[in-house]
CHARMM-style PDB file with segment names, atoms N, HN, CA, C and O in Angstrom:
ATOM      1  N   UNK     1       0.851  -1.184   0.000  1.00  0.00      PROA
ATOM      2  CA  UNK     1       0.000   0.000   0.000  1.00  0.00      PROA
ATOM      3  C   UNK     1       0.897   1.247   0.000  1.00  0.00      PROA
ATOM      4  O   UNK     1       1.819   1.321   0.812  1.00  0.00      PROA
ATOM      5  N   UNK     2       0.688   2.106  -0.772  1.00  0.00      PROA
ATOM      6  HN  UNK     2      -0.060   2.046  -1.432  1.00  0.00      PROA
ATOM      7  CA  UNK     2       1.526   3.187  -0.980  1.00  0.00      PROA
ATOM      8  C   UNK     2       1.487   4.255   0.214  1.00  0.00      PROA
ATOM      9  O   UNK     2       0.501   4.265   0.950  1.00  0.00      PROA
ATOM     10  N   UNK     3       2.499   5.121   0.413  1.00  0.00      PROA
ATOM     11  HN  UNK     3       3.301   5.113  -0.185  1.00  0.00      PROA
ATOM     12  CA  UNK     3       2.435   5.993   1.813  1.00  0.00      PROA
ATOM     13  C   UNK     3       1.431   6.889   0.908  1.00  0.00      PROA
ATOM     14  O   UNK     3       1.517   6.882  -0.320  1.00  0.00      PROA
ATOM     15  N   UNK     4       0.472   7.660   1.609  1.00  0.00      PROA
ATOM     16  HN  UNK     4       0.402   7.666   2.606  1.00  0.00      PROA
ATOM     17  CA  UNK     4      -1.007   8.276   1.288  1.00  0.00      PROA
ATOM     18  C   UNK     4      -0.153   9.294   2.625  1.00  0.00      PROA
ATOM     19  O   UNK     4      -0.952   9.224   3.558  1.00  0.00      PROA
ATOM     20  N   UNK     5       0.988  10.113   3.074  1.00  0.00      PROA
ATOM     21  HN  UNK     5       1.638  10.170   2.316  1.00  0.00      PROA
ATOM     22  CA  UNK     5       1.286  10.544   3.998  1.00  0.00      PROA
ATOM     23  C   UNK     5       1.145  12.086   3.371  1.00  0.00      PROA
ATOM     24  O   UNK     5       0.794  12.115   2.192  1.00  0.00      PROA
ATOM     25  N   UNK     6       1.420  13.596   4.138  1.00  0.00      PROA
ATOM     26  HN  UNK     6       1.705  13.572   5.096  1.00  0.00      PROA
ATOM     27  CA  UNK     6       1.772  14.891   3.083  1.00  0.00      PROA
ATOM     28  C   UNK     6       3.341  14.484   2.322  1.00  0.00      PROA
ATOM     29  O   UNK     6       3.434  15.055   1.235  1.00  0.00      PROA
ATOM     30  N   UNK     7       4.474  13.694   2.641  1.00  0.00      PROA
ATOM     31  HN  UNK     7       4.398  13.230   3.523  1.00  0.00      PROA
ATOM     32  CA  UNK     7       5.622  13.900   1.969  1.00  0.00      PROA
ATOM     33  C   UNK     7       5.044  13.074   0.895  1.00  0.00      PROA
ATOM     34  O   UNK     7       4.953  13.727  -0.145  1.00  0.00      PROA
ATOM     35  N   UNK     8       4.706  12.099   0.809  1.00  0.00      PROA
ATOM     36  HN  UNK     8       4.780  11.569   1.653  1.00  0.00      PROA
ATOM     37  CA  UNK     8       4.521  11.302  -0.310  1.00  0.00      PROA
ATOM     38  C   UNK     8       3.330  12.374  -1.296  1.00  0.00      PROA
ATOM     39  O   UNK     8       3.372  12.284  -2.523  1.00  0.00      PROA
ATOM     40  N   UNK     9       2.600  13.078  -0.808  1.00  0.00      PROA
ATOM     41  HN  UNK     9       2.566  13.151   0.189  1.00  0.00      PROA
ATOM     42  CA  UNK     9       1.379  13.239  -1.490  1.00  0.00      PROA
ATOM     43  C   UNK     9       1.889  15.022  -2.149  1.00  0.00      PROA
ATOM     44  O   UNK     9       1.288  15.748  -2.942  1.00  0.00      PROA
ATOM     45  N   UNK    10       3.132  15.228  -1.457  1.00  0.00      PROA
ATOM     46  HN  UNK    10       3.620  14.638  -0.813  1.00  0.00      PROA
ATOM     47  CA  UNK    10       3.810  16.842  -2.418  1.00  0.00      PROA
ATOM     48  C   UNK    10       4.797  16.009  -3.161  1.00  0.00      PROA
ATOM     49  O   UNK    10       5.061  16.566  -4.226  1.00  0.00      PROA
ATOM     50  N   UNK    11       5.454  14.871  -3.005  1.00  0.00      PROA
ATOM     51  HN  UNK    11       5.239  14.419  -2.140  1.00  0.00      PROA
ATOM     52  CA  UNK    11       6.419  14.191  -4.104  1.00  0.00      PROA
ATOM     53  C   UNK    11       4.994  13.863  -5.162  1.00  0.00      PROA
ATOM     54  O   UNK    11       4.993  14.416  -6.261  1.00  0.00      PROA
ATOM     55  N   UNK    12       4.483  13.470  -4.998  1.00  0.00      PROA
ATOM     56  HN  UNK    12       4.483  13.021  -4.104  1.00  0.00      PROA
ATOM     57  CA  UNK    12       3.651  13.282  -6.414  1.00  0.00      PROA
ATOM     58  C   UNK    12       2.821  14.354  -7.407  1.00  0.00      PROA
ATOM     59  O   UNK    12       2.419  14.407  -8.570  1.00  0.00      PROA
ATOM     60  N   UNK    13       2.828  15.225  -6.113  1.00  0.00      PROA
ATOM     61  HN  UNK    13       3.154  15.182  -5.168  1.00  0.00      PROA
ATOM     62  CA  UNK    13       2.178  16.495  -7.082  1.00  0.00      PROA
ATOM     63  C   UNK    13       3.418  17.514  -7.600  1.00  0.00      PROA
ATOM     64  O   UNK    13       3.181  18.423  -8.396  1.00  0.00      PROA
ATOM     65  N   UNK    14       5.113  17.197  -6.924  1.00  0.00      PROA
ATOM     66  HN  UNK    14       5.306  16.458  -6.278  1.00  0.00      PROA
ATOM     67  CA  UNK    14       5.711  18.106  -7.422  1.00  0.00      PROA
ATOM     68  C   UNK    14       6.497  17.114  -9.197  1.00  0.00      PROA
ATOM     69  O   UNK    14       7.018  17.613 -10.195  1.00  0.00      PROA
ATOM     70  N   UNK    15       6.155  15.329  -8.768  1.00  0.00      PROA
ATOM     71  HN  UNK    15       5.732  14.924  -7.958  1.00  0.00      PROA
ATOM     72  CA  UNK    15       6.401  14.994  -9.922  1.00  0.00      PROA
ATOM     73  C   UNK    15       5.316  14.983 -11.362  1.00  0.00      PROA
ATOM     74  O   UNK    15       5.807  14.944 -12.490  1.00  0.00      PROA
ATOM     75  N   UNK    16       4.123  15.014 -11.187  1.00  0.00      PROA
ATOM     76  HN  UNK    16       3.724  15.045 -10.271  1.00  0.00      PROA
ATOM     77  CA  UNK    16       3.111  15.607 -11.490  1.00  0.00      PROA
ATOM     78  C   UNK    16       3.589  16.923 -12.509  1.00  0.00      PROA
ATOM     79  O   UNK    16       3.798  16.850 -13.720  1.00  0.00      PROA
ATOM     80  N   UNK    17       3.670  17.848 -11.846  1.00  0.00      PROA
ATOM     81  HN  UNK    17       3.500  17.907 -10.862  1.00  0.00      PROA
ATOM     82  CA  UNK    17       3.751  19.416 -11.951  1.00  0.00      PROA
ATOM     83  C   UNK    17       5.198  19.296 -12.981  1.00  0.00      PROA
ATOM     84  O   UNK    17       5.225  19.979 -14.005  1.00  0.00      PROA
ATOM     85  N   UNK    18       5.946  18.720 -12.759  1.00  0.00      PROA
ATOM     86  HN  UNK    18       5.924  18.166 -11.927  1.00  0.00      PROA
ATOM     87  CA  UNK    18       7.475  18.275 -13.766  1.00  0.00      PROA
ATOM     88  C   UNK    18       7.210  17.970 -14.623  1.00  0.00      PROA
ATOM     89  O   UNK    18       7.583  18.742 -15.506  1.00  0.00      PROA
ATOM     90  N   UNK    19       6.600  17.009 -15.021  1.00  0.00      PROA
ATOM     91  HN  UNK    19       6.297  16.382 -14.304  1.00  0.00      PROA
ATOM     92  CA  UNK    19       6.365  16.099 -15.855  1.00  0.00      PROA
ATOM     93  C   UNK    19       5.161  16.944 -17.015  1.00  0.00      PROA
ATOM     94  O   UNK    19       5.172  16.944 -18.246  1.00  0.00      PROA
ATOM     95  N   UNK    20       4.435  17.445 -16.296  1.00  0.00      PROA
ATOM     96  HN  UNK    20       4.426  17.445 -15.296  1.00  0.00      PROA
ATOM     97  CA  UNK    20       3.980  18.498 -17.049  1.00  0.00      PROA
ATOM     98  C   UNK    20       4.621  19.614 -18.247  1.00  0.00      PROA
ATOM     99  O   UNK    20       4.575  19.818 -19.460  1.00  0.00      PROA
ATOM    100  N   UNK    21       5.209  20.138 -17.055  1.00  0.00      PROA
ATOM    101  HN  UNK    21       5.245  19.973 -16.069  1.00  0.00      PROA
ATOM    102  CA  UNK    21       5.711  21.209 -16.915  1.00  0.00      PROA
ATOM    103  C   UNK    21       7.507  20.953 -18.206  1.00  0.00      PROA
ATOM    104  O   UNK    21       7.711  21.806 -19.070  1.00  0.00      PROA
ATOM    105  N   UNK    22       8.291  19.994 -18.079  1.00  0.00      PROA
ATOM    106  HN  UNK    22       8.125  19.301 -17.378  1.00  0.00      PROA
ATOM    107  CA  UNK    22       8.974  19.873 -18.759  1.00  0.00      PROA
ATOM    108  C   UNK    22       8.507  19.423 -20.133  1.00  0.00      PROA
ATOM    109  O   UNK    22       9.333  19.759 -20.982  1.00  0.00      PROA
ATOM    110  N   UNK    23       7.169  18.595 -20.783  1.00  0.00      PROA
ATOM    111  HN  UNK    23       6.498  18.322 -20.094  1.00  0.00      PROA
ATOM    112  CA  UNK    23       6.369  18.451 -21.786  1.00  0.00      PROA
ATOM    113  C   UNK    23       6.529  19.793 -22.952  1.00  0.00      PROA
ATOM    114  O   UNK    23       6.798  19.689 -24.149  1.00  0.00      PROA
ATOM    115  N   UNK    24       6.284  20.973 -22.213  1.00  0.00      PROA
ATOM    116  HN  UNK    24       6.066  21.058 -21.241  1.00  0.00      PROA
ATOM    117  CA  UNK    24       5.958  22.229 -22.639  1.00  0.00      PROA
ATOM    118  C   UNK    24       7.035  23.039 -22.512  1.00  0.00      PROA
ATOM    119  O   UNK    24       6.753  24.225 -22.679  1.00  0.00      PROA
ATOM    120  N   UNK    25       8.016  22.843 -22.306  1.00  0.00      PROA
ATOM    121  HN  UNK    25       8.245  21.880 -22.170  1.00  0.00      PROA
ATOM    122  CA  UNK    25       9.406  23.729 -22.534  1.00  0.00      PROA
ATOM    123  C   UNK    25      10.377  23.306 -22.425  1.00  0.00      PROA
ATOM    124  O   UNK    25      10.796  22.686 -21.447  1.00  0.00      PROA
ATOM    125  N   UNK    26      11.257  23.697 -23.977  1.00  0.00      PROA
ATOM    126  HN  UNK    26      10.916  24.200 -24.771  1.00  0.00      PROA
ATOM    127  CA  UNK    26      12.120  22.530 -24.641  1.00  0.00      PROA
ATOM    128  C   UNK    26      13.631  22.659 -23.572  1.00  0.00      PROA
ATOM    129  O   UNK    26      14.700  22.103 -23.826  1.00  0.00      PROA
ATOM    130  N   UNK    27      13.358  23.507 -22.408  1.00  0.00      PROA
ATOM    131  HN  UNK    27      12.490  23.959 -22.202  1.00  0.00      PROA
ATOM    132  CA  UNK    27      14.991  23.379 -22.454  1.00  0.00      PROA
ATOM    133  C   UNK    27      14.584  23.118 -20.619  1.00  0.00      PROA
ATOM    134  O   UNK    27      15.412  23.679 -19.902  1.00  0.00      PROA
ATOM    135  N   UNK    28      13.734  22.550 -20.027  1.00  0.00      PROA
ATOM    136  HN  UNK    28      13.061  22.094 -20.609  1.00  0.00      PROA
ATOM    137  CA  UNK    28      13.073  22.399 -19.174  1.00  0.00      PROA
ATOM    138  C   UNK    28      14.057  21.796 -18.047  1.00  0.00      PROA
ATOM    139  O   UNK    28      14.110  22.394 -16.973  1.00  0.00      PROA
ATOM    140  N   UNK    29      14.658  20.903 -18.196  1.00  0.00      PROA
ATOM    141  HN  UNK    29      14.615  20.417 -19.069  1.00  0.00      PROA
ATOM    142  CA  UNK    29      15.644  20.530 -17.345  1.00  0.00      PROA
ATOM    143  C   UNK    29      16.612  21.137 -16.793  1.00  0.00      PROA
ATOM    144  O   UNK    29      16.990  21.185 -15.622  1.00  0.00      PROA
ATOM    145  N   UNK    30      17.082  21.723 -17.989  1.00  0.00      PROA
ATOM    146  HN  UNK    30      16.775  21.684 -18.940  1.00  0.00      PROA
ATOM    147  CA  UNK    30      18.540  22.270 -17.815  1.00  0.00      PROA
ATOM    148  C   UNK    30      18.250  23.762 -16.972  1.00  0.00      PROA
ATOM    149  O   UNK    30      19.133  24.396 -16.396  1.00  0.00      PROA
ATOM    150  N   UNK    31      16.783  24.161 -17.048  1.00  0.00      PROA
ATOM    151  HN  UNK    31      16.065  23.645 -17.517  1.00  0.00      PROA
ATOM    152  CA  UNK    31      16.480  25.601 -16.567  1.00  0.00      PROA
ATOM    153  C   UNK    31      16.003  25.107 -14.796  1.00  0.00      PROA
ATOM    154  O   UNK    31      16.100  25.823 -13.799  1.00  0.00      PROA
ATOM    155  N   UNK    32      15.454  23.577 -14.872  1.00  0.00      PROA
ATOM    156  HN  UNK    32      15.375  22.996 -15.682  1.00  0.00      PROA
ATOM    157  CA  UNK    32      15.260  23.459 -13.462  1.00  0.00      PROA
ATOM    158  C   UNK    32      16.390  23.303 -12.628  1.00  0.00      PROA
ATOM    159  O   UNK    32      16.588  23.884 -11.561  1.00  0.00      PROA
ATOM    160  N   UNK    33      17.223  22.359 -13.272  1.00  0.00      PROA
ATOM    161  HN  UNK    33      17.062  21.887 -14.139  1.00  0.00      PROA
ATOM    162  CA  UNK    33      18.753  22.359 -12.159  1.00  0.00      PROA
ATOM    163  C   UNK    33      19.354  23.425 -12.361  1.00  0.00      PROA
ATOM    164  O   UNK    33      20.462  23.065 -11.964  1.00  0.00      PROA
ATOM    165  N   UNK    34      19.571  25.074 -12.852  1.00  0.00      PROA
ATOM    166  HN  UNK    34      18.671  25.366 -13.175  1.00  0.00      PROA
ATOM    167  CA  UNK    34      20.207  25.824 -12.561  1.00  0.00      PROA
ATOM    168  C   UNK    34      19.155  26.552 -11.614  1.00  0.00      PROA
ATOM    169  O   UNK    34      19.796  27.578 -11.385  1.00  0.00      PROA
ATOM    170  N   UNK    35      18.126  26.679 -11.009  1.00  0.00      PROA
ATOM    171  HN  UNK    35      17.605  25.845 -11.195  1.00  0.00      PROA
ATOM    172  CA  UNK    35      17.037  27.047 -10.428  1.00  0.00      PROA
ATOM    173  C   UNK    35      17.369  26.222  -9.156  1.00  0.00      PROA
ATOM    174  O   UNK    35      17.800  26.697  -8.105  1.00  0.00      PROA
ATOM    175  N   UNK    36      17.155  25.170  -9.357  1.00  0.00      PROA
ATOM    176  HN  UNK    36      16.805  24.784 -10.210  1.00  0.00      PROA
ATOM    177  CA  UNK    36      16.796  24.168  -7.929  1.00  0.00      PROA
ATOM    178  C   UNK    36      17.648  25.235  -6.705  1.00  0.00      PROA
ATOM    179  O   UNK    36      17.314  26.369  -6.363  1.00  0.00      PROA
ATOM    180  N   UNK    37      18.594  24.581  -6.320  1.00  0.00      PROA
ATOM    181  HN  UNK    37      18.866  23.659  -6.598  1.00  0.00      PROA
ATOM    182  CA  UNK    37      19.778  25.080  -5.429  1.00  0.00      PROA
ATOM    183  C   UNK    37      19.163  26.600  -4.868  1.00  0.00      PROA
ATOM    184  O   UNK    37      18.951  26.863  -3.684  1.00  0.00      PROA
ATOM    185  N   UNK    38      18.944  27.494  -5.997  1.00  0.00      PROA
ATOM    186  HN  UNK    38      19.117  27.280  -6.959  1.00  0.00      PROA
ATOM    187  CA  UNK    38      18.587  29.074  -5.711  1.00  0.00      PROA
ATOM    188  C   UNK    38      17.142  29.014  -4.472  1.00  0.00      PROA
ATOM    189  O   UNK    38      17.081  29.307  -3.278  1.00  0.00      PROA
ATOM    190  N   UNK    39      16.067  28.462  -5.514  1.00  0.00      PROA
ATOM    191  HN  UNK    39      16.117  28.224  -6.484  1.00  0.00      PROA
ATOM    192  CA  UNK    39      14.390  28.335  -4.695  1.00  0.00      PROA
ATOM    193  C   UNK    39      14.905  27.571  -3.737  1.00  0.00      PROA
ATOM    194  O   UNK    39      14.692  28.119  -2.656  1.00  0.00      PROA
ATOM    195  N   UNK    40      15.622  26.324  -3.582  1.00  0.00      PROA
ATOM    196  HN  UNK    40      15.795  25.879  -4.460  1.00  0.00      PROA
ATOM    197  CA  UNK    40      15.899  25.452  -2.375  1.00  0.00      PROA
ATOM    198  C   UNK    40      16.371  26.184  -0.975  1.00  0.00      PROA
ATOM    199  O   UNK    40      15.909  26.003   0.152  1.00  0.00      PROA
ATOM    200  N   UNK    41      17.634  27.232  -1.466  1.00  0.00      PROA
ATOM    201  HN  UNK    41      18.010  27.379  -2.381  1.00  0.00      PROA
ATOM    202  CA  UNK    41      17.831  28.075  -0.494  1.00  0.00      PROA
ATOM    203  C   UNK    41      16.713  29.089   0.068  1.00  0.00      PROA
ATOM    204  O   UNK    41      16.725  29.534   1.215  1.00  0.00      PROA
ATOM    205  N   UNK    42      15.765  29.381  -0.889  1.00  0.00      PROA
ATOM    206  HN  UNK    42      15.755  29.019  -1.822  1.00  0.00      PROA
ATOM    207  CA  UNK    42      15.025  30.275  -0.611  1.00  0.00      PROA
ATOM    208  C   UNK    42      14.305  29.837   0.311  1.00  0.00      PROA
ATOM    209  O   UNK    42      14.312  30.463   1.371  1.00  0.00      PROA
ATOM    210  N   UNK    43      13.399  28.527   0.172  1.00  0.00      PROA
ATOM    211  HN  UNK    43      13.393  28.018  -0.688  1.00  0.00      PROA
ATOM    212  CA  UNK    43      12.390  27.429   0.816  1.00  0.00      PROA
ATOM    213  C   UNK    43      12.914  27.283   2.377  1.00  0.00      PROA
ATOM    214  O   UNK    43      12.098  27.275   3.298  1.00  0.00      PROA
ATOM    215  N   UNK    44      14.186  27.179   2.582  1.00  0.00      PROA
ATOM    216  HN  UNK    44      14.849  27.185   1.833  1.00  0.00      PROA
ATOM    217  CA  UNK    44      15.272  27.297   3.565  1.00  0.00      PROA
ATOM    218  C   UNK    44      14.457  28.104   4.521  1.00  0.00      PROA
ATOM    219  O   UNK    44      14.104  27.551   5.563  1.00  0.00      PROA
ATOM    220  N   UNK    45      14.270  28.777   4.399  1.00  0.00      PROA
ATOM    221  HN  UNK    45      14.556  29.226   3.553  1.00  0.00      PROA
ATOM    222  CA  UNK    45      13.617  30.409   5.533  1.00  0.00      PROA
ATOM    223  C   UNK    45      12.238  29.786   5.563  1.00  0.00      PROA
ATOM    224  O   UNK    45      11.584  29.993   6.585  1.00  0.00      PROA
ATOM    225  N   UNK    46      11.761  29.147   4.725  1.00  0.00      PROA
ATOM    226  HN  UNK    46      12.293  28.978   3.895  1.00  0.00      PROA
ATOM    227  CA  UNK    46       9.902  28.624   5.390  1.00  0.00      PROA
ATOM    228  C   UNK    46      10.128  27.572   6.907  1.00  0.00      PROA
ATOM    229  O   UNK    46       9.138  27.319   7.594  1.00  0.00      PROA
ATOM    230  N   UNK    47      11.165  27.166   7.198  1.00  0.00      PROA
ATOM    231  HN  UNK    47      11.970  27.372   6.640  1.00  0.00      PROA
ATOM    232  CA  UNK    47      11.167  26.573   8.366  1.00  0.00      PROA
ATOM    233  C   UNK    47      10.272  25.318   8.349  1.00  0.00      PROA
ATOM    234  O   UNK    47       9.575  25.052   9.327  1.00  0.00      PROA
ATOM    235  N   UNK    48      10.288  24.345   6.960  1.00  0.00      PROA
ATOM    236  HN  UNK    48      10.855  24.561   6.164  1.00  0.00      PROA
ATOM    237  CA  UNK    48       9.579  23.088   6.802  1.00  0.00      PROA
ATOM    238  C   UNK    48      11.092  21.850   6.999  1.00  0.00      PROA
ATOM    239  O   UNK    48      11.928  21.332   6.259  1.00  0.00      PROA
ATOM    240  N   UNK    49      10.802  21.848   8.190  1.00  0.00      PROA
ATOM    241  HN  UNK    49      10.123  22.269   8.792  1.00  0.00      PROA
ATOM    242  CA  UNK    49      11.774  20.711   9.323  1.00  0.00      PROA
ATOM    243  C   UNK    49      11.504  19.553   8.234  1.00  0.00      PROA
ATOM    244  O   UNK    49      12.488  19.294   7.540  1.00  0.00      PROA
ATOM    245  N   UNK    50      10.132  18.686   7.923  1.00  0.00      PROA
ATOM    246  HN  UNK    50       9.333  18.896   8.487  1.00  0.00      PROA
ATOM    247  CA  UNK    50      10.296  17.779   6.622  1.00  0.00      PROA
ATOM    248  C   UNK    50      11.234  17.919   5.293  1.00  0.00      PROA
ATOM    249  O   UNK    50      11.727  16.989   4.655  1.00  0.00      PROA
ATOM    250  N   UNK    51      11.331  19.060   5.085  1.00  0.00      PROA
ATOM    251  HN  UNK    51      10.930  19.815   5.604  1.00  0.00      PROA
ATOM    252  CA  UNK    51      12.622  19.197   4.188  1.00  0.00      PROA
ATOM    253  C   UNK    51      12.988  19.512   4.339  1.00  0.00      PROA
ATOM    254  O   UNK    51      13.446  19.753   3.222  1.00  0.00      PROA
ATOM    255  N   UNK    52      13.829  20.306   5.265  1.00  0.00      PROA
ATOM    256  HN  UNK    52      13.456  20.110   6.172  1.00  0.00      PROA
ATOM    257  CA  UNK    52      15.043  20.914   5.587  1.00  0.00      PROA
ATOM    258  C   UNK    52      16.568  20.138   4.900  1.00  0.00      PROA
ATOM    259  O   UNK    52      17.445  20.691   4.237  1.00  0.00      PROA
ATOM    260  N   UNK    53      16.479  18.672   5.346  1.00  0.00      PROA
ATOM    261  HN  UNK    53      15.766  18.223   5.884  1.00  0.00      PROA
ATOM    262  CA  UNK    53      17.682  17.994   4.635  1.00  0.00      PROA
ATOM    263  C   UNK    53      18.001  17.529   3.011  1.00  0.00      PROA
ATOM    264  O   UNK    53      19.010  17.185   2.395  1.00  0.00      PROA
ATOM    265  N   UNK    54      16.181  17.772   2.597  1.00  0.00      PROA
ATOM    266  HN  UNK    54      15.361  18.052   3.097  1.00  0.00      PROA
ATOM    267  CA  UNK    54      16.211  17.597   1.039  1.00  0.00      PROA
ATOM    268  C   UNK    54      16.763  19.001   0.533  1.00  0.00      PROA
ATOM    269  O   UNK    54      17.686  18.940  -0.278  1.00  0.00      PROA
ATOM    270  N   UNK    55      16.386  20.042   0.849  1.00  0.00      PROA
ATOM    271  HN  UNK    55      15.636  20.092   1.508  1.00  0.00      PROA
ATOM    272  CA  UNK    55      16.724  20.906   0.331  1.00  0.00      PROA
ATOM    273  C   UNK    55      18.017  21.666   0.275  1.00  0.00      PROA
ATOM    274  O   UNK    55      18.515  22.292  -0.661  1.00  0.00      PROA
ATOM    275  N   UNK    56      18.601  21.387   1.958  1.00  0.00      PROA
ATOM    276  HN  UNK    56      18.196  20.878   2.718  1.00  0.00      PROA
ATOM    277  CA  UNK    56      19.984  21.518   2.021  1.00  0.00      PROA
ATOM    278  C   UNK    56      20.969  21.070   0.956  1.00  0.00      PROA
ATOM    279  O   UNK    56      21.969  21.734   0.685  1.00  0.00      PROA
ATOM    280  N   UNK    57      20.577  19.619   0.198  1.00  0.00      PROA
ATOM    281  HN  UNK    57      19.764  19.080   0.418  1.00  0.00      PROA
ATOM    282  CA  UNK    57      21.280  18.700  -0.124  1.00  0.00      PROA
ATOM    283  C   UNK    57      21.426  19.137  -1.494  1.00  0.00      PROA
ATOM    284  O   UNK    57      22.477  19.116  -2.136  1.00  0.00      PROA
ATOM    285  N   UNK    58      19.653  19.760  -2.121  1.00  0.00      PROA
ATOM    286  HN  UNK    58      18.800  19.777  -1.600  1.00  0.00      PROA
ATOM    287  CA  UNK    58      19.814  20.810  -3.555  1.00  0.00      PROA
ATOM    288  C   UNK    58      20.745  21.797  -3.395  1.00  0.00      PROA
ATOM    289  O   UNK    58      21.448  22.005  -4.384  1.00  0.00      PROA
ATOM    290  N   UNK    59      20.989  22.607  -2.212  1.00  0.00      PROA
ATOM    291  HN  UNK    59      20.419  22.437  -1.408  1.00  0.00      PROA
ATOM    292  CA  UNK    59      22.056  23.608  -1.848  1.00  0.00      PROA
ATOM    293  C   UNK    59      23.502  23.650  -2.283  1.00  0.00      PROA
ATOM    294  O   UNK    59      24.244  24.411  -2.903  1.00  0.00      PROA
ATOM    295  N   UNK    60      23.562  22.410  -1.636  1.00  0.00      PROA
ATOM    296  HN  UNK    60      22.959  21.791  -1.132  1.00  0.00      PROA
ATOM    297  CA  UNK    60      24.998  22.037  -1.286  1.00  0.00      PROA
ATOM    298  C   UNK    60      25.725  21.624  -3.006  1.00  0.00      PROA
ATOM    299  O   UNK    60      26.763  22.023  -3.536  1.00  0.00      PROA
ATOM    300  N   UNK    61      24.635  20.661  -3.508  1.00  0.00      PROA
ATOM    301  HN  UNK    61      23.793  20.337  -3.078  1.00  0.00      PROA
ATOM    302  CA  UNK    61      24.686  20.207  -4.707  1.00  0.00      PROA
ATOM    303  C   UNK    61      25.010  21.264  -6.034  1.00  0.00      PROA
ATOM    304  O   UNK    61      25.661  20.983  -7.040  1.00  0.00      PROA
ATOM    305  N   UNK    62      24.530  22.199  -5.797  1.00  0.00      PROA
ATOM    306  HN  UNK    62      24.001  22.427  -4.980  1.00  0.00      PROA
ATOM    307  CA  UNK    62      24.115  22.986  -6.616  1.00  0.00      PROA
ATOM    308  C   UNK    62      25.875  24.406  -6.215  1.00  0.00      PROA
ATOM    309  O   UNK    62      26.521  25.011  -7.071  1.00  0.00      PROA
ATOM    310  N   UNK    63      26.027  24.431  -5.031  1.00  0.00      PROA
ATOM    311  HN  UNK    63      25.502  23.939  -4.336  1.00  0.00      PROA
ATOM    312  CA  UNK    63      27.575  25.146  -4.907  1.00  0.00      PROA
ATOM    313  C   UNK    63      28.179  24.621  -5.523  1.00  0.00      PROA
ATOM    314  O   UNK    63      28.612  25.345  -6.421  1.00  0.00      PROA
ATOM    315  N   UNK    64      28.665  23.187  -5.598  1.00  0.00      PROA
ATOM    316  HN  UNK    64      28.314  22.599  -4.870  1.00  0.00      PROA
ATOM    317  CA  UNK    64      29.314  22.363  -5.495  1.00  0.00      PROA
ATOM    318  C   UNK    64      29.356  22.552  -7.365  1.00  0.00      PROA
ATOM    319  O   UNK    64      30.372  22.847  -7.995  1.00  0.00      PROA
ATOM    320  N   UNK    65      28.230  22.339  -7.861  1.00  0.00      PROA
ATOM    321  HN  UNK    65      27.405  22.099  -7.350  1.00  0.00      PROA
ATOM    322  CA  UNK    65      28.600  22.490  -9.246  1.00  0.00      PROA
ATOM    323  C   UNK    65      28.832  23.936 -10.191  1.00  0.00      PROA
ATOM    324  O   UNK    65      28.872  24.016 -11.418  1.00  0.00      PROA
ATOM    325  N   UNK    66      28.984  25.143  -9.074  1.00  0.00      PROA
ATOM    326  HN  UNK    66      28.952  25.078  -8.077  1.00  0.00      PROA
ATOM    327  CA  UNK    66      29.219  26.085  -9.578  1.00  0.00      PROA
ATOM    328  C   UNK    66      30.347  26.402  -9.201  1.00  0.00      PROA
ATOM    329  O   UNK    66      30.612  27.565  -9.502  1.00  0.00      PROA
ATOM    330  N   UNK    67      31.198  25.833  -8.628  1.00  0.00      PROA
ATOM    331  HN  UNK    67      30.982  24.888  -8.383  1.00  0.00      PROA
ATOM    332  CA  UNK    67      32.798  25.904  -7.877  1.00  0.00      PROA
ATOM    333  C   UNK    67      33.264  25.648  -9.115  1.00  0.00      PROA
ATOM    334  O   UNK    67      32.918  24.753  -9.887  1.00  0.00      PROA
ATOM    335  N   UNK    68      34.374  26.808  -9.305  1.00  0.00      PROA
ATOM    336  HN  UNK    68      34.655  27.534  -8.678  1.00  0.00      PROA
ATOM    337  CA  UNK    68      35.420  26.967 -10.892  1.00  0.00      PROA
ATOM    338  C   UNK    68      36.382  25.716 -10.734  1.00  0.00      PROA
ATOM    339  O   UNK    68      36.688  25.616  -9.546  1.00  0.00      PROA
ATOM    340  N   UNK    69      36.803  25.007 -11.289  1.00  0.00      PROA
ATOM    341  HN  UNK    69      36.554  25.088 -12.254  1.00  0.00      PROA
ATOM    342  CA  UNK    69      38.256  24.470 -11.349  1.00  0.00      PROA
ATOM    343  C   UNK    69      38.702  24.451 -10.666  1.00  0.00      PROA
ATOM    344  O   UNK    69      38.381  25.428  -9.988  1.00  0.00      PROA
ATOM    345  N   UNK    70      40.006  23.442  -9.828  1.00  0.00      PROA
ATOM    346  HN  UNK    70      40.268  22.649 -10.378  1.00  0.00      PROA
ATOM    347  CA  UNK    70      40.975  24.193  -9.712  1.00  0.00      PROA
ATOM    348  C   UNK    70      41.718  24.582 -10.675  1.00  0.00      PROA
ATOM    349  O   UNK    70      41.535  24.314 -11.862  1.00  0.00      PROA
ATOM    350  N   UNK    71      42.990  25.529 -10.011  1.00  0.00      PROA
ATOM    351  HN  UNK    71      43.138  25.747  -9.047  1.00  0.00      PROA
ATOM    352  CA  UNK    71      43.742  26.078 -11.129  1.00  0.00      PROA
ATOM    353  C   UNK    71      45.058  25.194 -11.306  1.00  0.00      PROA
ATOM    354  OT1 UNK    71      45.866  25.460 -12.196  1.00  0.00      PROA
TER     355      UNK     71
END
């Protein structure tokens, strides 16, 4: 039986809303992962303890791939 819980039931409406949502604009991906990390930090300040560690993790992820080279 599937979790019917709120985390399970915003993972399906935010995969939902993707799946949509990337259908209808051709460069859809590549515009959500340079986004994620930014709104993730933003979401940060709503004080939702359920994601706090998902979103950190878009954070962290998202520095991490904007760090230059080394030289």
């Amino acid at each position: 039986m599937p979790d019917d819980g709120p985390i399970a039931a915003m993972k399906r409406f935010h995969r939902t809303y993707l799946d949509g949502y990337m259908q209808r604009v051709p460069e859809g991906w590549a515009e959500y992962q340079r986004w994620l990390p930014i709104v993730a930090a933003a979401r940060l300040s709503d004080g939702i303890v359920e994601q706090q560690e998902w979103l950190l993790e878009q954070v962290r992820s998202g520095l991490a791939a904007s760090e230059p080279p080394p030289a």
